[in-house]
N, C-alpha and C positions, 0 to 999 in steps of 0.2 A: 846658212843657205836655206834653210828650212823655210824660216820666216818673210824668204822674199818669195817661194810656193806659195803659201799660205794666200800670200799679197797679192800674188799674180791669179791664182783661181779667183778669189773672190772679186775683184779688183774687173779683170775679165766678163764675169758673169756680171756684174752693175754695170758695167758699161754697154752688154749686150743688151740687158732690160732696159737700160734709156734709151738705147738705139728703136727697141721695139716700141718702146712708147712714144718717139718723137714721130716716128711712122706711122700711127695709130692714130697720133692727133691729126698729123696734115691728111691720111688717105680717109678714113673712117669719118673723123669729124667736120674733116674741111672747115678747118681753123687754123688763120696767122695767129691768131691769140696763142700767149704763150703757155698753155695750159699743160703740156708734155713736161717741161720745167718743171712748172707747180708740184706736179703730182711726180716725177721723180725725187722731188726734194723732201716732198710730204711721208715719201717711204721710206728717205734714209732717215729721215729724223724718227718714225715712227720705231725704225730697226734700232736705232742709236739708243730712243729711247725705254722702248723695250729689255735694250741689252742693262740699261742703269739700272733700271727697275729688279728686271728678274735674273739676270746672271746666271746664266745657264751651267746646267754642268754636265760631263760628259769628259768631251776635250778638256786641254789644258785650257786656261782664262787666255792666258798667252795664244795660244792656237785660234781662240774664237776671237777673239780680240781684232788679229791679223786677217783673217777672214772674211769677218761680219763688218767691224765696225772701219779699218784700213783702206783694204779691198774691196768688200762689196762697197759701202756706203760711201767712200772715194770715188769708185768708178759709175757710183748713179747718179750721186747730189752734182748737182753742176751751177757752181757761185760763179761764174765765169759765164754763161750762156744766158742765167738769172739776169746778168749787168747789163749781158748786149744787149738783150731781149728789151731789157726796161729802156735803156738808150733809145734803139730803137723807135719805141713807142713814142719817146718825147721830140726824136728830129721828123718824126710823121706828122708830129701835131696834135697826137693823140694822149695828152696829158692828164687824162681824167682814167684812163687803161693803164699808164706808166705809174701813176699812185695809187691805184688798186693792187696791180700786179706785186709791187710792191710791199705797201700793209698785209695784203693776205698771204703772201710767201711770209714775210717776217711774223706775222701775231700767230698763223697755224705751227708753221716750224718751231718758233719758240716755244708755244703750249704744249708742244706734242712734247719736247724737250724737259719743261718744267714739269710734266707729268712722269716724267722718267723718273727723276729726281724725288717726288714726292713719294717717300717708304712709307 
């Protein structure tokens, strides 16, 4: 029962901060571009790979684990919005945005990723 707390705070708060930043991109920057995407996906991978890297201690691995990497980073990274978004772009017409959007979600997330990894 613990572990679905755990799930549900952090899980919760990532989905609040993508909420915050999908708001942020259409009021503030007055852009369809899918940039709110981007940069939610940019900070779970960056958390994700922070968490590989440095492995914090404190809580139990288990506790942060389900927190950070479960819940938060579940509830902010959004591969499902990533799809539509990119869809999107391509039944617009806008096929030159759709493969950017694209390579730059996949080559940052993965580097921010492979940096985790490299001890």
């Amino acid at each position: 029962m613990k572990a679905l707390i755990w799930v549900f705070i952090g899980g919760g708060s990532g989905s609040v901060l993508r909420y915050m930043i999908g708001n942020f991109q259409t009021s503030v920057l007055s852009t369809s571009r899918p940039i709110g995407t981007f940069v939610s996906n940019m900070i779970a991978c960056l958390v994700m790979a922070a968490w590989i890297r440095f492995q914090p201690i404190g809580f139990t691995q288990d506790q942060h684990k389900l927190l950070l990497l479960t819940g938060f980073c579940g509830g902010l990274s959004t591969f499902s919005t990533f799809s539509m978004e990119s869809i999107a772009l391509v039944r617009s017409g806008q096929f030159q945005w759709a493969v950017l959007n694209i390579l730059i979600n996949l080559i940052v997330c993965f580097g921010l990723l492979l940096w985790g990894i490299r001890k």
